[in-house]
PDB file of N, CA, C and O in Angstrom:
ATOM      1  N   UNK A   1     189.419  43.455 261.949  1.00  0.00           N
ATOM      2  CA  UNK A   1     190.340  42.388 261.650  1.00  0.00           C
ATOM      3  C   UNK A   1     189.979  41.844 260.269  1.00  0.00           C
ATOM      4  O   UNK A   1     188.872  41.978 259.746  1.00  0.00           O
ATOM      5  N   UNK A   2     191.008  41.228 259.743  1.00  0.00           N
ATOM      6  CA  UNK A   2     190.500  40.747 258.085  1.00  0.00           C
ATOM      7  C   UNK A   2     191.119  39.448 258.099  1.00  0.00           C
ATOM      8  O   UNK A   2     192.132  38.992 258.630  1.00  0.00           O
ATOM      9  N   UNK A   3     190.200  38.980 257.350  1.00  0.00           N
ATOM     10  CA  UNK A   3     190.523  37.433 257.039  1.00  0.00           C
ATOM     11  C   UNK A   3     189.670  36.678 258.197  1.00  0.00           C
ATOM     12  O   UNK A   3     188.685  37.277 258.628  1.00  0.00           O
ATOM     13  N   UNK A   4     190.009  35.310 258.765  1.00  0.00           N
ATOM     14  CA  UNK A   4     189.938  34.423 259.053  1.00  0.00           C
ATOM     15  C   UNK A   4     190.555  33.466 259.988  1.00  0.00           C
ATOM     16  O   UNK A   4     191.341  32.695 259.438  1.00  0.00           O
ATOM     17  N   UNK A   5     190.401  33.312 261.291  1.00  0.00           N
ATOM     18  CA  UNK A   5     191.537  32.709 261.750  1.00  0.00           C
ATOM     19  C   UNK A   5     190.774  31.273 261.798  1.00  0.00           C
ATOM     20  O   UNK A   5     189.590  31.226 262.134  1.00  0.00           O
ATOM     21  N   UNK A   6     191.476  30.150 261.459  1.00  0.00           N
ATOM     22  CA  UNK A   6     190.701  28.840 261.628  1.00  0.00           C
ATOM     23  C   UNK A   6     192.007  28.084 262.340  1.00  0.00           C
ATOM     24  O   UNK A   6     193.155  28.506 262.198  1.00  0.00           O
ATOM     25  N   UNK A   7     191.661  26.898 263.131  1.00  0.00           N
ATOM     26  CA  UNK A   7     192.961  26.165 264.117  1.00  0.00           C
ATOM     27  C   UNK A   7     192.504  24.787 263.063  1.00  0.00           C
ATOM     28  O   UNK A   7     191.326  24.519 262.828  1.00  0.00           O
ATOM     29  N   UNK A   8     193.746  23.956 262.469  1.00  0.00           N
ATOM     30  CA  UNK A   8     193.861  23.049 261.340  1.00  0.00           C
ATOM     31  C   UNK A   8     194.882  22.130 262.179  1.00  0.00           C
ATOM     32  O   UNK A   8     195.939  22.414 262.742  1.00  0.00           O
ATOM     33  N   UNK A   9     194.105  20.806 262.042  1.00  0.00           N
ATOM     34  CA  UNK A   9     195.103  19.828 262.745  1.00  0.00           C
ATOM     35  C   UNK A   9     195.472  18.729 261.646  1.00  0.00           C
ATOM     36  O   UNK A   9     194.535  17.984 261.357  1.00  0.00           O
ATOM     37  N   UNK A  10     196.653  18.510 261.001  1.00  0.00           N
ATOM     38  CA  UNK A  10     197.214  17.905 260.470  1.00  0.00           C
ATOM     39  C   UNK A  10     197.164  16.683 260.823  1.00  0.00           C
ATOM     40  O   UNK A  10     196.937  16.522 262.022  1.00  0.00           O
ATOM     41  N   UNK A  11     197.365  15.267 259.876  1.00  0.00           N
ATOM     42  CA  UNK A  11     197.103  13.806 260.248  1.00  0.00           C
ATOM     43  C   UNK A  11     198.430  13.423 259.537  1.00  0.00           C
ATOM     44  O   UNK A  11     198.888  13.618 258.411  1.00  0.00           O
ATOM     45  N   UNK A  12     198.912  12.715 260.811  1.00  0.00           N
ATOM     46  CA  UNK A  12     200.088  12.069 259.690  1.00  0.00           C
ATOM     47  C   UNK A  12     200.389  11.495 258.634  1.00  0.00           C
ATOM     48  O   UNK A  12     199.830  10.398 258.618  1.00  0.00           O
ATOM     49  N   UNK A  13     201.148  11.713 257.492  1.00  0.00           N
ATOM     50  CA  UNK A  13     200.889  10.756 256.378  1.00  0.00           C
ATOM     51  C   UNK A  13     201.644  10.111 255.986  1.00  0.00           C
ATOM     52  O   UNK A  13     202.771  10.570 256.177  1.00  0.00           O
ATOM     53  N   UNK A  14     201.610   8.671 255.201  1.00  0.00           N
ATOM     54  CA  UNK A  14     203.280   8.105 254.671  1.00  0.00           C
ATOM     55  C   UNK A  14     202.764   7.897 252.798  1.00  0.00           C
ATOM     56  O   UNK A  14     201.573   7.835 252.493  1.00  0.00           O
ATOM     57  N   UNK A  15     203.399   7.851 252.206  1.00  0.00           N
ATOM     58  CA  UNK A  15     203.207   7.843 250.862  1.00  0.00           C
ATOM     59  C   UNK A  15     204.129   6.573 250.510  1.00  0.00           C
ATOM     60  O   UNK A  15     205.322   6.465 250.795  1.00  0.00           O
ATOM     61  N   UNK A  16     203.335   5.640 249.833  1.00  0.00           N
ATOM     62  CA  UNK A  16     204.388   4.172 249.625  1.00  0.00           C
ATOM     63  C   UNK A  16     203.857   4.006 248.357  1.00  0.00           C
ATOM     64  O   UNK A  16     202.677   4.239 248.095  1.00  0.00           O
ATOM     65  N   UNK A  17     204.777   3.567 247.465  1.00  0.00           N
ATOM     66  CA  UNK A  17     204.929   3.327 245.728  1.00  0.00           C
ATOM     67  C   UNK A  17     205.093   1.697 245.592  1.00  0.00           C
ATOM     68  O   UNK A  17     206.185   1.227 245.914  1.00  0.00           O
ATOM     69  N   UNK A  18     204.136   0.879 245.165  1.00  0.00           N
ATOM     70  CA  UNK A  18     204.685  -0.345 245.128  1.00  0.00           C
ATOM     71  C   UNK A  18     204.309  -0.796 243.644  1.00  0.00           C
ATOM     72  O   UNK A  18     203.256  -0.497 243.081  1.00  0.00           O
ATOM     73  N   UNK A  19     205.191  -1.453 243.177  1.00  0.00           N
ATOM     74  CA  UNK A  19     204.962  -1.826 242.036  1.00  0.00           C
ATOM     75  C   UNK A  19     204.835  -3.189 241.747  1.00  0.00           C
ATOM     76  O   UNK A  19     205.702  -3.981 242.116  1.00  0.00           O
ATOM     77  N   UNK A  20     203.307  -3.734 240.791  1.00  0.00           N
ATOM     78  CA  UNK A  20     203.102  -4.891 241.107  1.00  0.00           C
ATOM     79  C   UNK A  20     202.772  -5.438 239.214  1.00  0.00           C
ATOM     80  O   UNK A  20     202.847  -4.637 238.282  1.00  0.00           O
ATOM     81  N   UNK A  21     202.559  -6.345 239.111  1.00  0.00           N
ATOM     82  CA  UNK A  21     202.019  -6.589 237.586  1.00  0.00           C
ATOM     83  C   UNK A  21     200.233  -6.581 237.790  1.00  0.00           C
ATOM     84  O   UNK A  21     199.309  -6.745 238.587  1.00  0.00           O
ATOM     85  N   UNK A  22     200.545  -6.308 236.624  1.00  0.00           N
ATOM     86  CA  UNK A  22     198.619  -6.226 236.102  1.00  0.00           C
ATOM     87  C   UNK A  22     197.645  -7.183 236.899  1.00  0.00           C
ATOM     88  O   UNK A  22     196.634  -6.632 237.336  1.00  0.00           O
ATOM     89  N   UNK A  23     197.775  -8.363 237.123  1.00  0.00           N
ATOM     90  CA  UNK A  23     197.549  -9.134 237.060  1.00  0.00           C
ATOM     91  C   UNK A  23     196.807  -9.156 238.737  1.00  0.00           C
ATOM     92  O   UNK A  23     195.685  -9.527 239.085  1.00  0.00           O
ATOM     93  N   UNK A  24     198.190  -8.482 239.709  1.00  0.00           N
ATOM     94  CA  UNK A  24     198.455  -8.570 241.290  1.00  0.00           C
ATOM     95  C   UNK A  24     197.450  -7.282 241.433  1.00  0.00           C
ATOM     96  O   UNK A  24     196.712  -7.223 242.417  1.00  0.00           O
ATOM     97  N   UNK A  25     197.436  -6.486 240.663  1.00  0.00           N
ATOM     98  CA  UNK A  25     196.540  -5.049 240.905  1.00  0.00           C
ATOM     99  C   UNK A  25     195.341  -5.188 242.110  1.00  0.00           C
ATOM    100  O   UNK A  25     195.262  -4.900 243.304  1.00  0.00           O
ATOM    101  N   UNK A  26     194.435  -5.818 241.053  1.00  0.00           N
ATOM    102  CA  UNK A  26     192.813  -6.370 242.221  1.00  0.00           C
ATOM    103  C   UNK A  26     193.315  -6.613 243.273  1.00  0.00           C
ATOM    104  O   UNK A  26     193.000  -6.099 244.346  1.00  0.00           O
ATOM    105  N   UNK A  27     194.362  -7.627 243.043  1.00  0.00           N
ATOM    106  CA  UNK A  27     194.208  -8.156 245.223  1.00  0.00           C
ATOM    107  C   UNK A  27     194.701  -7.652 245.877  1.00  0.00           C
ATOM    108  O   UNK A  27     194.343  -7.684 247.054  1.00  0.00           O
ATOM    109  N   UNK A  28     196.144  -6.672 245.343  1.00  0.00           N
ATOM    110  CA  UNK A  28     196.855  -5.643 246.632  1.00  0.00           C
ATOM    111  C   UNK A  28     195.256  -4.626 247.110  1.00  0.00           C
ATOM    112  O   UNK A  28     194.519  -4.620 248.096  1.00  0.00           O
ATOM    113  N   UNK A  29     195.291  -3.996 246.020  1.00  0.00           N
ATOM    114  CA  UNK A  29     194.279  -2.983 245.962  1.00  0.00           C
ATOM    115  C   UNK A  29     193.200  -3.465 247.324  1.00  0.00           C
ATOM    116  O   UNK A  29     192.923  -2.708 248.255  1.00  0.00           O
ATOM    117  N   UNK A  30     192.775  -4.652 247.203  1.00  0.00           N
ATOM    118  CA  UNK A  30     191.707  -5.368 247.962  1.00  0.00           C
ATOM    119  C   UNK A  30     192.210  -5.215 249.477  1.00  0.00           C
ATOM    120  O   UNK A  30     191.741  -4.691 250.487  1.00  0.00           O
ATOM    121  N   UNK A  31     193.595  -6.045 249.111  1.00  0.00           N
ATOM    122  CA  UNK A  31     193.964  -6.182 250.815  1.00  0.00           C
ATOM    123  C   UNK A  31     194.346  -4.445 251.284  1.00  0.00           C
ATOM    124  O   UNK A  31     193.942  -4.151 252.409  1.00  0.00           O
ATOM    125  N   UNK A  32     194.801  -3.749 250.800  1.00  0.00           N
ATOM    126  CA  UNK A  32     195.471  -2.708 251.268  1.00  0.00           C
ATOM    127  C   UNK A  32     194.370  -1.891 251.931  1.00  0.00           C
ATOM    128  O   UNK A  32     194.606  -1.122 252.863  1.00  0.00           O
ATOM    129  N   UNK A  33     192.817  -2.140 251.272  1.00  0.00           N
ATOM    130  CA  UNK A  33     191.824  -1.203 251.786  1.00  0.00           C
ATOM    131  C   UNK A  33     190.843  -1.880 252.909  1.00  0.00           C
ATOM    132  O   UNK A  33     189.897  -1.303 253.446  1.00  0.00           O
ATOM    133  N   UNK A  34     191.387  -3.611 253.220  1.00  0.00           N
ATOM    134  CA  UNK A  34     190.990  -4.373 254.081  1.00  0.00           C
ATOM    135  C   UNK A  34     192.000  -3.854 255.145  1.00  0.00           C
ATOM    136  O   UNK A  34     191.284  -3.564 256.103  1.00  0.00           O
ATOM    137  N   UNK A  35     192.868  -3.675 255.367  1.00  0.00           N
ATOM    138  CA  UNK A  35     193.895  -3.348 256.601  1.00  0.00           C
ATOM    139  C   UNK A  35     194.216  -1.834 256.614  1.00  0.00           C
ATOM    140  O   UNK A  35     194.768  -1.333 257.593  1.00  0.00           O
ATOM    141  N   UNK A  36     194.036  -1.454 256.047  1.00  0.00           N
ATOM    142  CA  UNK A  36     193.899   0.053 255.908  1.00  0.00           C
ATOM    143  C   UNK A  36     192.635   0.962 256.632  1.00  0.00           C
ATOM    144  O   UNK A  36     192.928   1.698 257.574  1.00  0.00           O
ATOM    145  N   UNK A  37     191.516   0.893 256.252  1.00  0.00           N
ATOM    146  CA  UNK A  37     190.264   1.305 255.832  1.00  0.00           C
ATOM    147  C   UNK A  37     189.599   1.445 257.656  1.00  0.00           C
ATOM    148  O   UNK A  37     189.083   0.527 258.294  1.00  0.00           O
ATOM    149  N   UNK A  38     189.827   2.815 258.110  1.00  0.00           N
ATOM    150  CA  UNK A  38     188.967   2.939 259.689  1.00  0.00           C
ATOM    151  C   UNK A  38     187.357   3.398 259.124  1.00  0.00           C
ATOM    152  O   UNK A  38     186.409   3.008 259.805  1.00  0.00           O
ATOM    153  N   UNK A  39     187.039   4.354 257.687  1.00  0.00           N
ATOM    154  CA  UNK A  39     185.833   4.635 257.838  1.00  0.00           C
ATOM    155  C   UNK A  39     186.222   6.202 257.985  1.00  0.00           C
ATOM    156  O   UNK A  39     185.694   7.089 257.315  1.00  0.00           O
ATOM    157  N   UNK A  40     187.289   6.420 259.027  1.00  0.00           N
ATOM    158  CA  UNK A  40     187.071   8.260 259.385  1.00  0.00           C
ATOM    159  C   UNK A  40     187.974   9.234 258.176  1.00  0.00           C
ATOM    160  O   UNK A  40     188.538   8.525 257.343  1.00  0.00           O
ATOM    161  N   UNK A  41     188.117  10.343 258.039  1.00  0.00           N
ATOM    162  CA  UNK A  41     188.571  11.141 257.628  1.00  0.00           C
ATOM    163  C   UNK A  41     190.370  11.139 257.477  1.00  0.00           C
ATOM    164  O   UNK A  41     191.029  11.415 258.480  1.00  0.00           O
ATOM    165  N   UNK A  42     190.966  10.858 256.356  1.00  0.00           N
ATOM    166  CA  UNK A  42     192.003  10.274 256.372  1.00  0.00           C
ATOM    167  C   UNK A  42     192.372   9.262 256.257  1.00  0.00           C
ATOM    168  O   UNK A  42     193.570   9.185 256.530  1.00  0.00           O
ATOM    169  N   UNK A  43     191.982   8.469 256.003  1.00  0.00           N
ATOM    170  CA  UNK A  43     192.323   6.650 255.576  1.00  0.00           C
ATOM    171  C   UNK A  43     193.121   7.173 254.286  1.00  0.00           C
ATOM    172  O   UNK A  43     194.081   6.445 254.035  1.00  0.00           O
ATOM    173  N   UNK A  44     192.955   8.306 253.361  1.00  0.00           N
ATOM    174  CA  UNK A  44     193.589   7.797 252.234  1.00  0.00           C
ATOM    175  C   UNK A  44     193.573   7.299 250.865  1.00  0.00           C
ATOM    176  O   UNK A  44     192.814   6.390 250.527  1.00  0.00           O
ATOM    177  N   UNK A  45     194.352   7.840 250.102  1.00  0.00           N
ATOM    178  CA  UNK A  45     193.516   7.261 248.469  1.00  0.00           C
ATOM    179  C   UNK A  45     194.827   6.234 247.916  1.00  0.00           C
ATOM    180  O   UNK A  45     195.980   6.051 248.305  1.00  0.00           O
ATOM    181  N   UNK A  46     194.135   5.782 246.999  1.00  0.00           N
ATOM    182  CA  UNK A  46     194.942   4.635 245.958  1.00  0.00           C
ATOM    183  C   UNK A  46     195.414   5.217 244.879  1.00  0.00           C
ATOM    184  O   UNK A  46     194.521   4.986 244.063  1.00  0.00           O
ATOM    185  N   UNK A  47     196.323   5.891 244.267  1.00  0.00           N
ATOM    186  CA  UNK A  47     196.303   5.956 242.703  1.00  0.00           C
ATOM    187  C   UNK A  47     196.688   4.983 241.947  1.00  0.00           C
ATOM    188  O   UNK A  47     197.376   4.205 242.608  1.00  0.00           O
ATOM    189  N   UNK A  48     196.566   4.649 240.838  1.00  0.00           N
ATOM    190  CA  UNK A  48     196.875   3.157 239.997  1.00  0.00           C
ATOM    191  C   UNK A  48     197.528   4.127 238.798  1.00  0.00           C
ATOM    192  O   UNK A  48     196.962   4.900 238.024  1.00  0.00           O
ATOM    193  N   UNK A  49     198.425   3.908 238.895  1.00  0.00           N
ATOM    194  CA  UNK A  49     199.323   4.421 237.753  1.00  0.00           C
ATOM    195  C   UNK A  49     199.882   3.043 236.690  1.00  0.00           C
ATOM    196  O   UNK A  49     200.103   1.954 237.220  1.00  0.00           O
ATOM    197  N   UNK A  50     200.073   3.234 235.176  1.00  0.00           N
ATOM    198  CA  UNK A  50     200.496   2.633 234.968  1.00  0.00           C
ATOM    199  C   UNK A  50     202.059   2.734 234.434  1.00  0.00           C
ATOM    200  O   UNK A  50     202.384   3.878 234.115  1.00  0.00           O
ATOM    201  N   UNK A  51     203.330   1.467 234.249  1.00  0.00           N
ATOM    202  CA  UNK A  51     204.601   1.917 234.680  1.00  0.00           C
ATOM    203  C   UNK A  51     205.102   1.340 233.396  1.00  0.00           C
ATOM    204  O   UNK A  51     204.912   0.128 233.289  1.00  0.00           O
ATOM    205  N   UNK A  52     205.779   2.015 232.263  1.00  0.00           N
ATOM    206  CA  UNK A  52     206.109   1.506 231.721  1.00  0.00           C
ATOM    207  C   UNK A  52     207.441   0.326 231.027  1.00  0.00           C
ATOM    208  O   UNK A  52     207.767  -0.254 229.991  1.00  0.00           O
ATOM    209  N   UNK A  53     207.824   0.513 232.394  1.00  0.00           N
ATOM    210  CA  UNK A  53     209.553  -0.349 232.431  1.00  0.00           C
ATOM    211  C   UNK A  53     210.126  -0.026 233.551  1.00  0.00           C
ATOM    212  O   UNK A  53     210.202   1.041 234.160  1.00  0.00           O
ATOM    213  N   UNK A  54     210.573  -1.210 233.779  1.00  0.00           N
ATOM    214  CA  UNK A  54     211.467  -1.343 235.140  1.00  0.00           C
ATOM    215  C   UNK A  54     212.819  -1.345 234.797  1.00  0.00           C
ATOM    216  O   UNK A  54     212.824  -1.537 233.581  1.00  0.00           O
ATOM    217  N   UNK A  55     213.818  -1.252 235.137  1.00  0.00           N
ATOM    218  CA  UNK A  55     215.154  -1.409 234.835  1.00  0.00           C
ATOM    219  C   UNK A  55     216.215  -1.884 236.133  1.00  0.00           C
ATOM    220  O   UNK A  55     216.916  -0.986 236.599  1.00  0.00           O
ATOM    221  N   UNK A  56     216.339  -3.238 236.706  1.00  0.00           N
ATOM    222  CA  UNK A  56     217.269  -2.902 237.909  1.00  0.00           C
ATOM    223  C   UNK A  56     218.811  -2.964 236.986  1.00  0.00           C
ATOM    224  O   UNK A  56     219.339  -3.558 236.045  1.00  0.00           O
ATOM    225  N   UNK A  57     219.119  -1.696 238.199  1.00  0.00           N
ATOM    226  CA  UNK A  57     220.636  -1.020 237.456  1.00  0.00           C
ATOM    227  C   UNK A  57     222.036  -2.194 237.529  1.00  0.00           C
ATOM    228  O   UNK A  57     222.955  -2.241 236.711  1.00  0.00           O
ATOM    229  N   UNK A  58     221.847  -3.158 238.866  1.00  0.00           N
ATOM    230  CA  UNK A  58     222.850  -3.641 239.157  1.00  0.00           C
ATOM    231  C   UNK A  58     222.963  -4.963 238.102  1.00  0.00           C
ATOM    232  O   UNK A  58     224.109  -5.369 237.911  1.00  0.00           O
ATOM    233  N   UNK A  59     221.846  -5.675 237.394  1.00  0.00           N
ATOM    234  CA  UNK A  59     221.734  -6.208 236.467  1.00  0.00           C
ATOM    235  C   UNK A  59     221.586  -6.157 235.111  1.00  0.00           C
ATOM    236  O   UNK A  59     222.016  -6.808 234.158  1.00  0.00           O
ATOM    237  N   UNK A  60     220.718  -5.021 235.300  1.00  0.00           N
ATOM    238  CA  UNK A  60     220.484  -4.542 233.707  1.00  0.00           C
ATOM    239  C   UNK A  60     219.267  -5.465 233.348  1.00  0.00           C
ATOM    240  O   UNK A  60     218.998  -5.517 232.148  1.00  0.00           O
ATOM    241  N   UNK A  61     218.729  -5.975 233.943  1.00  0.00           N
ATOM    242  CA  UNK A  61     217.259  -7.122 233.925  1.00  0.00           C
ATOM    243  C   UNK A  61     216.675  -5.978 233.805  1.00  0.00           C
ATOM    244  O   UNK A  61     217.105  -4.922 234.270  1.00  0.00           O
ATOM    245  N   UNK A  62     215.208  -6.188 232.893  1.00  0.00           N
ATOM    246  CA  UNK A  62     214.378  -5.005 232.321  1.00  0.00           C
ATOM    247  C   UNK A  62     212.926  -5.772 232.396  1.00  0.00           C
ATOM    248  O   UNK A  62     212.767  -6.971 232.167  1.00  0.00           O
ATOM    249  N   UNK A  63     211.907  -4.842 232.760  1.00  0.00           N
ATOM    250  CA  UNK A  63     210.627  -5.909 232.373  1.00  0.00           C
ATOM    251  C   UNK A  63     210.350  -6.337 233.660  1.00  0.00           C
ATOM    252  O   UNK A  63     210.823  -5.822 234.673  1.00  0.00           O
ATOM    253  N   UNK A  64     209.417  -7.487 233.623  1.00  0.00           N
ATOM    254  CA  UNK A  64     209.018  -8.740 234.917  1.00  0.00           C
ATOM    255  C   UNK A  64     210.380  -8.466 235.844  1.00  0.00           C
ATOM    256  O   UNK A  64     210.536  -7.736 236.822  1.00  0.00           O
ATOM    257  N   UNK A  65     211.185  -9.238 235.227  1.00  0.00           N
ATOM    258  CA  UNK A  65     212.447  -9.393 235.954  1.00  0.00           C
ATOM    259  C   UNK A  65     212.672  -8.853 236.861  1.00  0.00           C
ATOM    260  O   UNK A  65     212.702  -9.247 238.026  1.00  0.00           O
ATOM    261  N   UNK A  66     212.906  -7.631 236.318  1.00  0.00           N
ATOM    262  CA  UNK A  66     213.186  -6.111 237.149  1.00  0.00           C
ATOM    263  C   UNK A  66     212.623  -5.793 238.105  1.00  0.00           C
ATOM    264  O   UNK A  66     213.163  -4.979 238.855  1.00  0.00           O
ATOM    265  N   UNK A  67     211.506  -6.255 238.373  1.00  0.00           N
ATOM    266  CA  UNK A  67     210.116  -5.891 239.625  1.00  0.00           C
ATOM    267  C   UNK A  67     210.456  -7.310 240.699  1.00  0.00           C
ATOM    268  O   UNK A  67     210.693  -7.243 241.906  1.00  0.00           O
ATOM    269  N   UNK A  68     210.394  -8.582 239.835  1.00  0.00           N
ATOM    270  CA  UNK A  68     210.737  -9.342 241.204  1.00  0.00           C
ATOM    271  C   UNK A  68     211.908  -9.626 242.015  1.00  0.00           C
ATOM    272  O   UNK A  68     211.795 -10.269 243.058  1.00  0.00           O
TER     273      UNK A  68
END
């Protein structure tokens, strides 16, 4: 026989994008890994991207605006 047979159990995942100002970063970040965070395999990572403009379409508000 060739190869490998291994049995792989998948963990559910959800992927959520929130966009916050500079400012809000530290404390989402904080709380999200306070209510988040079991310790086991799968809890999950943070990426911190930064965003350079918001635009809501139905206003045309750009910037701050645009996010709240």
């Amino acid at each position: 026989m060739r190869g490998s047979q291994y049995k792989t159990t998948f963990l559910p995942k959800v992927k959520m994008e929130i966009v916050v100002s500079d400012t809000r970063v530290k404390k989402l970040v904080a709380a999200i890994i306070e209510v988040c965070r079991s310790g086991n395999v799968g809890d999950g990572k943070i990426f911190i991207l930064p965003v350079s403009d918001a635009i809501r379409i139905r206003t045309k508000e750009k910037g701050e605006k645009a996010v709240k």
